[in-house]
C-alpha positions in Angstrom: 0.0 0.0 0.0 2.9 2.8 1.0 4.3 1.6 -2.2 1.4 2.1 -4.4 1.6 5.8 -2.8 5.0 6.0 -3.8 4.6 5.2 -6.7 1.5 7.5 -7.5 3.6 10.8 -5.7 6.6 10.1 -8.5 4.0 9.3 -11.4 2.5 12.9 -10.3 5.7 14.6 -10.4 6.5 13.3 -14.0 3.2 14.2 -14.8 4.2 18.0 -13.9 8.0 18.1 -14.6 6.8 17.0 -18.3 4.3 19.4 -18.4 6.6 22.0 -17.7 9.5 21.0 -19.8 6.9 20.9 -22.5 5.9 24.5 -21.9 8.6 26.0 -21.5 10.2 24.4 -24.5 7.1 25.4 -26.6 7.3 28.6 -25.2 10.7 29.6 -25.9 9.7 28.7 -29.5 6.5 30.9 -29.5 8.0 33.8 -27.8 11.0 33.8 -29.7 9.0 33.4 -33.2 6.9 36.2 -32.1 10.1 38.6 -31.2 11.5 37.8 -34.7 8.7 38.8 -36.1 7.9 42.2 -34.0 11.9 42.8 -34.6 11.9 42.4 -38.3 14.7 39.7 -38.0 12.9 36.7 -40.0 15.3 37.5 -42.7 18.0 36.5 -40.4 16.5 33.8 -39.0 15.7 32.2 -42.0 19.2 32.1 -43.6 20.3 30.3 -40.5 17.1 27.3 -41.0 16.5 25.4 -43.7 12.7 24.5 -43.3 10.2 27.5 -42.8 8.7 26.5 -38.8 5.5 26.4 -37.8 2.9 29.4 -37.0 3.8 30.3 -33.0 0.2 29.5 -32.1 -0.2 25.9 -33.6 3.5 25.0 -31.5 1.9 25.6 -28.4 -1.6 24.6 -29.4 -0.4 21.1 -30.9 2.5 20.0 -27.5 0.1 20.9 -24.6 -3.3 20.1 -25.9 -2.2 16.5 -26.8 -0.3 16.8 -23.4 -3.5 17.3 -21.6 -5.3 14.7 -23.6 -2.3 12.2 -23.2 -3.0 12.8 -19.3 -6.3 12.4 -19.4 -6.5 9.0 -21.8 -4.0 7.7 -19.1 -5.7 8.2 -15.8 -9.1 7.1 -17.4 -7.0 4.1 -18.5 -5.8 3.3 -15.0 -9.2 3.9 -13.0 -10.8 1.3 -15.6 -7.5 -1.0 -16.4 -10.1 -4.0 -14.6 -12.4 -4.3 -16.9 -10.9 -3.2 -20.5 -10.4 -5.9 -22.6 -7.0 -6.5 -24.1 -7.5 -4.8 -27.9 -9.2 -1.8 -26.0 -5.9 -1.4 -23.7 -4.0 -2.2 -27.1 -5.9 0.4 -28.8 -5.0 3.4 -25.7 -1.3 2.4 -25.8 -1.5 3.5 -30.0 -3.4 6.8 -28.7 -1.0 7.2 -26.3 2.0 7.0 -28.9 0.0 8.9 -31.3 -0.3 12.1 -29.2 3.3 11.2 -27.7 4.9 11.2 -31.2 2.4 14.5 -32.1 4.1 16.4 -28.7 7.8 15.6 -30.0 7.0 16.7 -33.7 5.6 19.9 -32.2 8.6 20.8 -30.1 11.0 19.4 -32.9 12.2 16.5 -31.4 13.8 18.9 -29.1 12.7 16.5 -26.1 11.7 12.9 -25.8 11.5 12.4 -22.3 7.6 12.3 -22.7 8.4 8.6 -24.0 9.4 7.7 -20.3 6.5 8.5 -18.6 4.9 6.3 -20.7 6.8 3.3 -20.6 6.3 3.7 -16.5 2.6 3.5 -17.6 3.1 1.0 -19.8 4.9 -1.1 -17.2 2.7 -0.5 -14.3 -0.8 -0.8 -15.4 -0.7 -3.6 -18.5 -1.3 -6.4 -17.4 -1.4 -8.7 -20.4 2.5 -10.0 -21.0 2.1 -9.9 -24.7 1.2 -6.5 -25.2 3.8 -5.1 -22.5 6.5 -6.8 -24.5 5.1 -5.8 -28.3 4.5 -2.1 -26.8 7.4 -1.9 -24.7 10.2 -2.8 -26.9 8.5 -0.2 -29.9 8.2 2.5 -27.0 12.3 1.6 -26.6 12.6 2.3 -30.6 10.7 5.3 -30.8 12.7 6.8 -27.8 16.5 5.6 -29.1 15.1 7.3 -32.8 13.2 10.3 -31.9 16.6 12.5 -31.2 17.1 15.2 -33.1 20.5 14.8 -34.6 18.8 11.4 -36.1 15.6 12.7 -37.6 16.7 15.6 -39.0 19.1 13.7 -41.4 15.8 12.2 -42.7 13.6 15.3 -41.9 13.9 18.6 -42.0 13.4 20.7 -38.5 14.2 23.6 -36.8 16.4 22.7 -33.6 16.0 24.2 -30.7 19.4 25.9 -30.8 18.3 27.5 -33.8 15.4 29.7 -31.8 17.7 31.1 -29.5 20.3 32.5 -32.0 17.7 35.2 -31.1 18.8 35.9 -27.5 22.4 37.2 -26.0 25.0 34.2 -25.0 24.2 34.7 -21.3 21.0 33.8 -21.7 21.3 31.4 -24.6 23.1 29.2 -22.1 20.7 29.9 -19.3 18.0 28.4 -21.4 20.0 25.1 -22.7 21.3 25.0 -18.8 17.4 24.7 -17.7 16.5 22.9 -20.4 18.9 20.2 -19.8 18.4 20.1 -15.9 14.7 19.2 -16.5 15.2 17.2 -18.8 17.7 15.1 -16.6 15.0 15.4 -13.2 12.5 13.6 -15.7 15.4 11.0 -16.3 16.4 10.5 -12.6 12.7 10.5 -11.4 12.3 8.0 -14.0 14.4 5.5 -12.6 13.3 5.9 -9.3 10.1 5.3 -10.2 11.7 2.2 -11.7 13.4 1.5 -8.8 10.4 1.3 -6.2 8.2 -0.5 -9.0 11.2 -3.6 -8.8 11.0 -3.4 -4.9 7.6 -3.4 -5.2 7.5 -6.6 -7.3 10.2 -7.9 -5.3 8.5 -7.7 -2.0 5.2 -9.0 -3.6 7.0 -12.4 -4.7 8.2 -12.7 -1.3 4.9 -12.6 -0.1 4.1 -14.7 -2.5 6.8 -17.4 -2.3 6.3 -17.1 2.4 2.5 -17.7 1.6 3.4 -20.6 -1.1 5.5 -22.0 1.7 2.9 -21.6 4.9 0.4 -23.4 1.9 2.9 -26.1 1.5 3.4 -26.7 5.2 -0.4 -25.8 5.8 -1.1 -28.9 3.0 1.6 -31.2 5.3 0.0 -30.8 8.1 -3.4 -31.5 6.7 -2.1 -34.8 5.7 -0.3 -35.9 8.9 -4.2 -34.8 10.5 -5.7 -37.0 7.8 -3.6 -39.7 8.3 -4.0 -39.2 11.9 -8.1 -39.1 11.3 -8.2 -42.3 9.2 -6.7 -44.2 12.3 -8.5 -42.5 14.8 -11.6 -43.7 12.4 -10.3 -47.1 12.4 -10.3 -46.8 16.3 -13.3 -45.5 16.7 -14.8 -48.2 13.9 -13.0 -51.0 16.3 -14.2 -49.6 19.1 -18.2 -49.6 18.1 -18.0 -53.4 16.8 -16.5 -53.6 20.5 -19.2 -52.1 22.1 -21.6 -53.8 19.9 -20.1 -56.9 20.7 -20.5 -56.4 24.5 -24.1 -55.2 23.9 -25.0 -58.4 22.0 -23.0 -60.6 24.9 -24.8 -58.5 27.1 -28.6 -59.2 25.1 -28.0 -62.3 24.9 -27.0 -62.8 28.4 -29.7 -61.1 29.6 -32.4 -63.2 27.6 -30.9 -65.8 26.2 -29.0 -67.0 29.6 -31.5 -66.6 32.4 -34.4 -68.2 30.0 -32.1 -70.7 29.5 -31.2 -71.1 32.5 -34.9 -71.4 34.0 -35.9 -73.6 31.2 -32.6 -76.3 32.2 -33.8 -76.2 36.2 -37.4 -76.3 35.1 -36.6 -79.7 32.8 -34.4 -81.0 36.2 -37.6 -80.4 37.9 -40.2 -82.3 36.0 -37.6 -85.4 35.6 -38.1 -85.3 39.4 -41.7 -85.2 39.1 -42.7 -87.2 36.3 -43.3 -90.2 38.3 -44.3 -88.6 41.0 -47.1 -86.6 39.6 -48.1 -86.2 36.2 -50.3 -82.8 36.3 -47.2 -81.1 38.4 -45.1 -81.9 35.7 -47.6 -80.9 33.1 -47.8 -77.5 34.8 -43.8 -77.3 35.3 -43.8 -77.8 31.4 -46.3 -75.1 30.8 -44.4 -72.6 32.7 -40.8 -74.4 30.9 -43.0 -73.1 27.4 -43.8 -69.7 29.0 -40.4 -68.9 29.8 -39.4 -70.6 26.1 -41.4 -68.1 24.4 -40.8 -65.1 25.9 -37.2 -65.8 25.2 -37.9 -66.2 21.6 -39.8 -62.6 22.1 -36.6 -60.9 23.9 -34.4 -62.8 20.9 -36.4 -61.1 18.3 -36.9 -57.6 20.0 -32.7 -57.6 20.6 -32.4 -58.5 16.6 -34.9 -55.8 15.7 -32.6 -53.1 17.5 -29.9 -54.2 14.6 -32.3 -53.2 11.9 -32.0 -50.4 9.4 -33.7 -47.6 10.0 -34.7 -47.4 6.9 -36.3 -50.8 6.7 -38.5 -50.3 10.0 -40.5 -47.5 8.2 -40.4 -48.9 4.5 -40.6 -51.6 2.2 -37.1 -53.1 1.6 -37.2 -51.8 -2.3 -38.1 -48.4 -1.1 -36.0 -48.0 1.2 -32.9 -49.3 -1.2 -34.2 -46.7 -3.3 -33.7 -43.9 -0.5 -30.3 -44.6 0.2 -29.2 -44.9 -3.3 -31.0 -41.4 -3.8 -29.2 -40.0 -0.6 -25.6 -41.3 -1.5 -26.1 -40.3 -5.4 -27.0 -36.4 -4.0 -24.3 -36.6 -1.1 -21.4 -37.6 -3.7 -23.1 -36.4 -7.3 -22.5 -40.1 -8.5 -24.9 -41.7 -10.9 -26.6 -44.6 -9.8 -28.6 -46.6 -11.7 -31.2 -48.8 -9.8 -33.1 -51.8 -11.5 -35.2 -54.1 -9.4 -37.9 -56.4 -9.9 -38.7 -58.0 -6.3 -41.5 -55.9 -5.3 -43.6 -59.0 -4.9 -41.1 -61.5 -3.1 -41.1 -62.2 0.5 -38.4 -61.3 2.9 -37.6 -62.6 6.4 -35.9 -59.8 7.9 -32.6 -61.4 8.2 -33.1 -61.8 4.6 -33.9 -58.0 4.3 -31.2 -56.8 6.3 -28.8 -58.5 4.0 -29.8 -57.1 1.1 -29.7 -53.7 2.3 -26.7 -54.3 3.5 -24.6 -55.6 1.0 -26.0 -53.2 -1.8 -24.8 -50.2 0.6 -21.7 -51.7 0.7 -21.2 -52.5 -2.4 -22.2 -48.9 -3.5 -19.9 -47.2 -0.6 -17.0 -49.4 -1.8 -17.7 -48.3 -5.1 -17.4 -44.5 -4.1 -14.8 -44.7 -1.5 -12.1 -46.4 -3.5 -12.9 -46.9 -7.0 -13.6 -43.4 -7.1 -16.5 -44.0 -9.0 -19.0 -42.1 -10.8 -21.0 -44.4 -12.3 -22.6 -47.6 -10.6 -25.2 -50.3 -12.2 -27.1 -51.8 -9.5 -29.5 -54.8 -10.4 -32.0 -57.3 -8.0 -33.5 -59.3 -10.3 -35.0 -63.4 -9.4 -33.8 -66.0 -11.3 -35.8 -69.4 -10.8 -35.4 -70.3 -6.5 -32.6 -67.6 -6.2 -32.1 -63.8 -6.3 -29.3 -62.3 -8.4 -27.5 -59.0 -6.9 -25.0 -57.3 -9.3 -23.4 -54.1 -8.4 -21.0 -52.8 -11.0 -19.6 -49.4 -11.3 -16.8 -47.7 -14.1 -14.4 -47.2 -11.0 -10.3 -47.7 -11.2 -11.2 -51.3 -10.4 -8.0 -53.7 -8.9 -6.0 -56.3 -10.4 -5.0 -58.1 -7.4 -8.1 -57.8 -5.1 -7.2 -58.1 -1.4 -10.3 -58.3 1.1 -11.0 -55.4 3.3 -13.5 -55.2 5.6 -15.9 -54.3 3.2 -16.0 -57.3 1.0 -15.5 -59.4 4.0 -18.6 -58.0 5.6 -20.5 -58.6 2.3 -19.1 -62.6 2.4 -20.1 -63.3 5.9 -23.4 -61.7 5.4 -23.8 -63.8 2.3 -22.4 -67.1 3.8 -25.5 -66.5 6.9 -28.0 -67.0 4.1 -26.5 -69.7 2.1 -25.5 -67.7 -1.1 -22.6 -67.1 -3.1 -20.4 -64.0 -4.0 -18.3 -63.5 -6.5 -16.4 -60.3 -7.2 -14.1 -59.1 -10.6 -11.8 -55.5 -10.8 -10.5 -56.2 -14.2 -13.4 -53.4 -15.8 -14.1 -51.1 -12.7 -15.8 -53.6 -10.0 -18.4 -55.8 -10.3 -20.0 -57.8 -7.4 -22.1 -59.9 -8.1 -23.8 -62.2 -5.4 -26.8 -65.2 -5.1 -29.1 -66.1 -2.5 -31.8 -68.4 -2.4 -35.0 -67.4 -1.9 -37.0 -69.3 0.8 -40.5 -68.1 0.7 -40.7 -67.1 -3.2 -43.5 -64.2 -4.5 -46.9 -63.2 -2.4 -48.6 -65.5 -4.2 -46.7 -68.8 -3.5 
């Protein structure tokens, strides 16, 4: 920011040490054309030239107009520089040369520093590399070439030695003297304006390369975190099958194991009473079946717990069709979902395994194929049903099973079926189970 001050201070004082170079420069040449003329000396002053010069008026008229207009196309330029498009900045930087080369004819090529100030412009405020170089290196050209000693071999002007043949020595050296310190100012200021705009760039790659290298260790630590986060998934992953574990040990212990318990003393019981007395025994094996079915209750109220969600408040095919639709929006893949089992029956052991696997198999699919296209199909085939799950994913040559896959074949081995997976062409999964209870109407 104090740089960008900087910089607009020394642009400012070009701005005026250029308008007043031009001036006066333009001025000597009015004023002196004029006192010829008032002092009857063009005679004189024309043996001493060999081109007739311009009227005084249209010197003046023709250096600081398209001065003012040069000033004005520039700071226009620079307050809009965001949204010009690249011909339309192309198109200033000709204007710019046009009224710069106009401003030098004018004064004779008696000065060219005007060329600077816009090569600083130039430099600073295009932003396209092509046309800084094209414009830069012909702004160069023009500035070695417009020098008077060089154009007027080709051209014939008046120099600006030539208009003061009309003043004493004394001053005739007084106006080279300012005339050259001006024009040296506009040099010096120049190159410090130069100067700062290096440091400038200089300190802005710094910044640059320190926030490239807080990035670089920002993105290392991100992956030591992520590393970090994977295991502490793992754990927690380990962990919940731990708990879950102990929660089924502790179901099963607290239905399973008293009812069984009570059911063993109960049977010890009526062997002592069944010769004794028949109707005793008959009522111990009433209350033996009592305590027999309420187990079977508690057994199937602790396996209900382990149900989807999803499959306690919809049909198995609808709610297959609710967690493809929730994955496919979460991760924007495509998934395609044919089915044709709407009117097969389901234990839900059964059910719970087919949800399962197909939200495995999809998940797998995403996770590390990196998929972003998956075929999913439930279709029966005579006494069994057919899963495929097949997606356009990196696939694997040498398949190694994860938990994932093994998941899939315990769950498959539970209800007798078969699975059979291939990563030549993405991943396809494809298992069987039987079907115990067929369609509705069976």
């Amino acid at each position: 920011m104090k740089s960008n001050r900087t910089l607009n201070y020394i642009s400012l004082f070009m701005i005026f040490i250029n308008f007043i170079i031009i001036v006066l420069i333009s001025g000597i040449m009015t004023i002196t054309l004029y006192k010829i003329s008032s002092g009857f000396m063009a005679r004189d002053f024309l043996d001493q030239i060999t081109v007739i010069p311009w009227k005084p008026q249209n010197i003046a008229i023709v250096s600081i107009v398209p001065y003012i207009i040069l000033i004005s196309l520039i700071m226009l330029k620079k307050k809009y520089i965001d949204s010009l498009k690249k011909w339309q900045i192309a198109a200033l930087l000709l204007c710019e040369i046009f009224l710069s080369v106009s401003i030098m004819t004018a004064l004779n090529m008696s000065y060219n520093g005007i060329i600077l100030f816009i090569i600083a412009d130039l430099v600073t405020n295009t932003k396209d590399k092509s046309n800084k170089i094209i414009f830069l290196v012909l702004m160069i050209i023009i500035y070695i070439l417009s020098v008077y000693d060089f154009i007027s071999l080709k051209i014939k002007m008046v120099s600006f030695e030539s208009f003061l043949f009309y003043y004493n020595a004394n001053m005739k050296s007084y106006l080279m003297e300012l005339k050259s310190i001006l024009s040296t100012i506009n040099i010096i200021v120049f190159i410090v304006y130069m100067i700062v705009l290096v440091q400038d760039q200089m300190r802005e790659n710094e910044k640059i390369t320190l926030l490239n290298r807080k990035l670089n260790l920002a993105n290392e630590k991100l992956g030591v975190m992520n590393v970090q986060l994977k295991d502490y998934a793992v754990k927690i992953e380990s962990m919940a099958e731990t708990r879950e574990r102990n929660r089924l040990a502790r179901e099963i212990h607290d239905t399973l194991g008293h009812a069984l318990t009570g059911i063993s003393v109960g049977i010890d019981a009526c062997l002592t009473t069944i010769d004794i007395s028949t109707e005793a025994t008959k009522k111990q094996l009433n209350v033996i079946a009592d305590v027999a079915r309420q187990a079977i209750k508690d057994v199937r109220r602790s396996v209900k717990k382990l149900r989807p969600d999803a499959l306690e408040s919809s049909s198995l095919e609808d709610a297959l069709n609710n967690m493809i639709s929730q994955i496919s929006n979460a991760t924007k893949a495509k998934i395609f979902f044919n089915s044709n089992i709407k009117s097969l029956k389901f234990e839900h052991d059964e059910e719970d395994t087919i949800y399962r696997i197909v939200q495995e198999g999809i998940t797998n699919a995403i996770r590390h194929g990196h998929a972003t296209e998956i075929y999913t199909s439930m279709i029966r085939r005579d006494k069994q049903l057919n899963i495929t799950i097949r997606d356009n994913g990196k696939g694997c040559a040498n398949i190694k099973k994860g938990f994932g896959l093994k998941h899939i074949e315990e769950r498959v081995k539970l209800l007798n079926g078969t699975l059979e997976y291939d990563g030549s062409d993405g991943f396809l999964i494809t298992v069987n189970i039987p079907i115990r209870w067929g369609d509705e109407s069976d």
